[in-house]
C-alpha positions as CSV (number, residue, x, y, z in Angstrom):
1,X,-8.8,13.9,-19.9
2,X,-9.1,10.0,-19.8
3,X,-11.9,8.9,-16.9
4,X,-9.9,6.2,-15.2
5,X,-11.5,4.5,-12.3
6,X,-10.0,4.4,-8.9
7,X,-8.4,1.6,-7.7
8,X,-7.5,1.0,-3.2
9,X,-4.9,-1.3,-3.7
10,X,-1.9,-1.2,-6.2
11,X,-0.2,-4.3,-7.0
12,X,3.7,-3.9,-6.7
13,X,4.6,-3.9,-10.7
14,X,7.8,-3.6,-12.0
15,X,7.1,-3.3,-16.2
16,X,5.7,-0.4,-17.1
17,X,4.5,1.3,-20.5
18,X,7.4,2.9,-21.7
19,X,7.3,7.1,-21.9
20,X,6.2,7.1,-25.8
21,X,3.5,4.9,-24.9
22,X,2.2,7.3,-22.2
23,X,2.8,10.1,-24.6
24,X,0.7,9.0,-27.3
25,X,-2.3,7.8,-24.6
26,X,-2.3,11.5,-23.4
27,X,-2.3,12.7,-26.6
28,X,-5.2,10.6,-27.8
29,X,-2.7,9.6,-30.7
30,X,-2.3,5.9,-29.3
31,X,-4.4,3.3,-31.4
32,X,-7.2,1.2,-29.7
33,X,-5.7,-1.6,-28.4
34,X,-2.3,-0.7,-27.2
35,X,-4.5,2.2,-25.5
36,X,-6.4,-0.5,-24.2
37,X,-3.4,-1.8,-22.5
38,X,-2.2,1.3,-21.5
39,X,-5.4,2.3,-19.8
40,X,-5.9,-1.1,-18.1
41,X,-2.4,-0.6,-16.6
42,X,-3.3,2.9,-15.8
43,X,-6.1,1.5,-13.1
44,X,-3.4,-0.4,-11.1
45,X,-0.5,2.2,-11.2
46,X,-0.5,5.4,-9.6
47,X,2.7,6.6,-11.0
48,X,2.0,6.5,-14.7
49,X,-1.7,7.4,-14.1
50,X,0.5,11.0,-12.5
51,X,2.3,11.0,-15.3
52,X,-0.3,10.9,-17.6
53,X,-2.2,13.4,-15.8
54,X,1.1,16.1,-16.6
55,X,1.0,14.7,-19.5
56,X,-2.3,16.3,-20.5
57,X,-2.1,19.1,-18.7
58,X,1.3,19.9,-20.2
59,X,-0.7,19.2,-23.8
60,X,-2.9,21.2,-22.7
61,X,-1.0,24.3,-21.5
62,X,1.4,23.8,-25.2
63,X,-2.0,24.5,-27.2
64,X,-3.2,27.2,-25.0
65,X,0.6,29.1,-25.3
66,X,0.0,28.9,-29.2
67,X,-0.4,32.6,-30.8
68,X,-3.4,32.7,-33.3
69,X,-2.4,32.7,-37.2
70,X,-2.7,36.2,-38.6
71,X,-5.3,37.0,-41.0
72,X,-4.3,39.3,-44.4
73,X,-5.7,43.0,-43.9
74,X,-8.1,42.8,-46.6
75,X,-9.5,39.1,-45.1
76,X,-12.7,40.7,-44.3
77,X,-13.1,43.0,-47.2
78,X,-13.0,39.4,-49.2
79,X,-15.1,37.9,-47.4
80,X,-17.8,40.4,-47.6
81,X,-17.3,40.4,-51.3
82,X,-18.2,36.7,-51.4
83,X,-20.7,36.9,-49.8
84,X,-22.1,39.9,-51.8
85,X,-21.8,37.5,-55.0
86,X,-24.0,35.3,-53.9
87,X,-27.1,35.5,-55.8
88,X,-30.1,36.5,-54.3
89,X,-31.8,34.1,-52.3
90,X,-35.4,32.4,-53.8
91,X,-38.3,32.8,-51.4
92,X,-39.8,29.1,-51.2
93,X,-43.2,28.4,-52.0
94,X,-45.6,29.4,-49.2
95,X,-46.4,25.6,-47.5
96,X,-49.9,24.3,-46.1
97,X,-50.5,24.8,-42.8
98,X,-49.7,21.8,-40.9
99,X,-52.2,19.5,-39.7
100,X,-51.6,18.5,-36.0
101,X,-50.6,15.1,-35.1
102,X,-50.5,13.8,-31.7
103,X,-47.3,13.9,-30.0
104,X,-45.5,11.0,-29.9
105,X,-45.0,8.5,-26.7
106,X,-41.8,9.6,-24.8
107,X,-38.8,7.0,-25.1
108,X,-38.3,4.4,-22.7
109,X,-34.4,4.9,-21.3
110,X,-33.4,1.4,-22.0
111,X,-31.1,0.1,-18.8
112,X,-27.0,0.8,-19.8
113,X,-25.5,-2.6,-20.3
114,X,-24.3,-4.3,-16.9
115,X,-21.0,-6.5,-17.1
116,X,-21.4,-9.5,-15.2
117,X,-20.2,-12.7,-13.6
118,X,-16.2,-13.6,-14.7
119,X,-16.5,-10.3,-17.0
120,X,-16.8,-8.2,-14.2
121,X,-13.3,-9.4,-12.9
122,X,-11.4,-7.6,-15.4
123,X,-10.1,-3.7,-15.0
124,X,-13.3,-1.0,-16.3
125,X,-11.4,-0.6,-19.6
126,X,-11.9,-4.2,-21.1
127,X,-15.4,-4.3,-19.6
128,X,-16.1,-1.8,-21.9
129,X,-15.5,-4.0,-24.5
130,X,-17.0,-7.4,-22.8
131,X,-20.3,-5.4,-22.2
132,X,-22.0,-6.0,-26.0
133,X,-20.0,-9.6,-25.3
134,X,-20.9,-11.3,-22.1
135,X,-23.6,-11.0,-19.0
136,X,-21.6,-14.3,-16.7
137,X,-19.1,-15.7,-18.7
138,X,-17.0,-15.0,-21.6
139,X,-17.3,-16.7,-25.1
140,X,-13.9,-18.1,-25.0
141,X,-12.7,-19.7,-28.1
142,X,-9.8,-22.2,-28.0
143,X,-6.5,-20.9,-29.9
144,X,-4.2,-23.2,-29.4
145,X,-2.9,-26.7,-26.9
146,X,-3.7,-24.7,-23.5
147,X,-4.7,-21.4,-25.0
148,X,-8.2,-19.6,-25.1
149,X,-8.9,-16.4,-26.8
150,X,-11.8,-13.6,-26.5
151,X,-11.2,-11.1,-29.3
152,X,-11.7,-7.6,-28.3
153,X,-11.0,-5.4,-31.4
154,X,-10.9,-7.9,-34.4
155,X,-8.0,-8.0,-36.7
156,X,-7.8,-5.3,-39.4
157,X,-6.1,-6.0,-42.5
158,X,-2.5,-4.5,-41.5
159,X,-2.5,-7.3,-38.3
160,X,-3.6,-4.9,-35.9
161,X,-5.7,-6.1,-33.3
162,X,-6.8,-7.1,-29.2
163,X,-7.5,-9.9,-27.7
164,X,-8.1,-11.5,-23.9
165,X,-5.5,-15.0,-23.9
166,X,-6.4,-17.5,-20.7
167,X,-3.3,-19.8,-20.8
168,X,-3.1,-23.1,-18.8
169,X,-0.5,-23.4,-16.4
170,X,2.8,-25.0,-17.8
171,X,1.9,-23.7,-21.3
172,X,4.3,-21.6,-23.5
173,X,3.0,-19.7,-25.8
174,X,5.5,-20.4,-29.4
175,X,8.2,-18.1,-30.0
176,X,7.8,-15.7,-32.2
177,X,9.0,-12.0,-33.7
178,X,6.8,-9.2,-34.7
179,X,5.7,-7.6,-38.0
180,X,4.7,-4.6,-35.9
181,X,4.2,-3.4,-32.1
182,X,3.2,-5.8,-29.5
183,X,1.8,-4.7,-26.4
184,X,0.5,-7.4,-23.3
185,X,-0.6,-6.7,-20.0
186,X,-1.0,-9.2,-17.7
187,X,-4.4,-9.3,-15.4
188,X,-3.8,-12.7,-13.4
189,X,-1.5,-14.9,-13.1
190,X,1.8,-14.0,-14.5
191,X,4.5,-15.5,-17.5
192,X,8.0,-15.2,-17.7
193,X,10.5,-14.9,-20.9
194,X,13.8,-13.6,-22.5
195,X,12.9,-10.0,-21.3
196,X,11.8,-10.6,-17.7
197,X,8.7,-11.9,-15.3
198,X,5.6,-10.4,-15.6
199,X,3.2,-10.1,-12.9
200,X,-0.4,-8.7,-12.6
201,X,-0.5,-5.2,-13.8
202,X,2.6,-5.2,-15.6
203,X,2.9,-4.2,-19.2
204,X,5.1,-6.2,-22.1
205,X,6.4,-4.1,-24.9
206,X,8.3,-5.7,-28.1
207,X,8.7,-4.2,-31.4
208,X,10.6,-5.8,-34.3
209,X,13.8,-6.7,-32.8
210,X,12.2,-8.7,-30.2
211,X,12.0,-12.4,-30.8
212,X,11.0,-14.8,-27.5
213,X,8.7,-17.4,-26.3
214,X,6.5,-16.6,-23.4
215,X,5.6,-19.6,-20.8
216,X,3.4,-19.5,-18.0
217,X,4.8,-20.7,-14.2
218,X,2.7,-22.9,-11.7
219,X,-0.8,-20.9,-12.1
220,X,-3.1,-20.1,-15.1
221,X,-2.6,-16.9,-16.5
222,X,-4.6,-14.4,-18.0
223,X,-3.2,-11.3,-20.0
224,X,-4.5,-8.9,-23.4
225,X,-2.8,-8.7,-25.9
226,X,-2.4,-5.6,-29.0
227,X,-0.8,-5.6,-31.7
228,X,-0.4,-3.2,-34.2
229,X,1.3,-5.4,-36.6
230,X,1.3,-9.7,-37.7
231,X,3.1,-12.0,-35.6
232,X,5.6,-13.9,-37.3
233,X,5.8,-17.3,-35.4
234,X,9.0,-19.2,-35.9
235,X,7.3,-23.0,-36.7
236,X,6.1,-23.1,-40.2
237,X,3.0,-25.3,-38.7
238,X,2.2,-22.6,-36.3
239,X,2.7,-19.9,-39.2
240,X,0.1,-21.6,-41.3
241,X,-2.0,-21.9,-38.5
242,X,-1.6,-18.3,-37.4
243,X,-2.7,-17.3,-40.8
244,X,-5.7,-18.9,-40.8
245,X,-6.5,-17.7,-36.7
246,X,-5.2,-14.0,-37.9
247,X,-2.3,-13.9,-35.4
């Protein structure tokens, strides 16, 4: 089961992870950072934290119902035979006795890693992450006119990677289409674009059909971002610079 901390009050959200998502969390088959979205959604709605809950227990049940794979009649009689094979064992030479040494000191249990200051802000899932990263506040690295990044899981070589985006009010982000899966959840603030508004908790899918150009309202806004594949930005400036910033 996925430990997924409680949360009093659930924003009202109206984009959710879509049932394959949800499927593959449950199943563990999901990779890290789309089920690092997924899981930071999970602590603000009820609903699909249920339905990942019958989720598992439905995976669950399916494994248990399996019947066992029949072994051949003679499996032990071969088995035994092996085994009888096997030349004999060697006794080892007989070893000094051992000369006493004094016990070592016990460990000292070294304090867990506390998440402090703006880190602590953000949902238990991504503070996992900012933990080895930040005590106050986060190494933000600027990405763009208006945009900060804080890389979670760093790129891999097939594009797939998570990342924290703080984006200034009035700022788009440029359009672009997807070489891959794209998965955004927002955690303040909000952005609008050719699929919807999204507000804090909800969760932006787009595969590769999906081409459009976020922009950010009246207030800052802060979302992470996974992608299991390149962006392909339509500017050939912001292509070349993507390339070099491993968009």
């Amino acid at each position: 089961m996925n430990a997924l901390p409680s949360r009093p009050v659930a924003p009202v959200m109206t984009h959710h992870p879509d049932v394959l998502a949800l499927t593959d969390y449950a199943f563990g088959s999901l990779r890290v950072g789309p089920s690092l979205v997924v899981a930071s959604h999970l602590t603000f709605c009820f609903n699909c934290r249920d339905r990942v809950d019958t989720l598992e227990a439905w995976g669950g049940e399916a494994l248990e119902s399996l019947p066992p794979d029949p072994l051949a009649d003679d499996a032990l009689d071969r088995a035994l035979a092996r085994l009888d094979a096997l030349p004999a064992p060697v006794a080892p030479p007989a070893l000094p006795a051992p000369v006493a040494s004094p016990a070592p000191p016990a460990p000292v249990a070294s304090p867990a890693p506390r998440v402090t200051g703006e880190a602590a802000e953000y949902p238990a899932p991504v503070r996992q992450f900012l933990s080895p990263l930040a005590s106050g506040h986060l190494p933000w690295q600027p990405l763009g006119p208006g945009i900060r990044q804080v890389v979670l899981v760093k790129p891999t070589s097939d594009g797939s990677c998570a990342r924290l985006l703080s984006i200034r009010p009035r700022t788009a982000f440029p359009r672009h289409s997807h070489r891959g899966l794209e998965y955004a959840i927002v955690l303040a603030g909000g952005f609008d674009d050719e699929q919807g508004r999204y507000r804090l908790g909800d969760v932006a899918q787009a595969d590769e059909r999906v081409s459009h150009r976020p922009e950010v309202g009246d207030e800052p806004c802060v979302c992470l971002l996974a992608t299991t594949g390149p962006l392909h930005f339509s500017s050939p400036l912001v292509r070349l610079y993507a390339s070099l910033a491993r968009l």
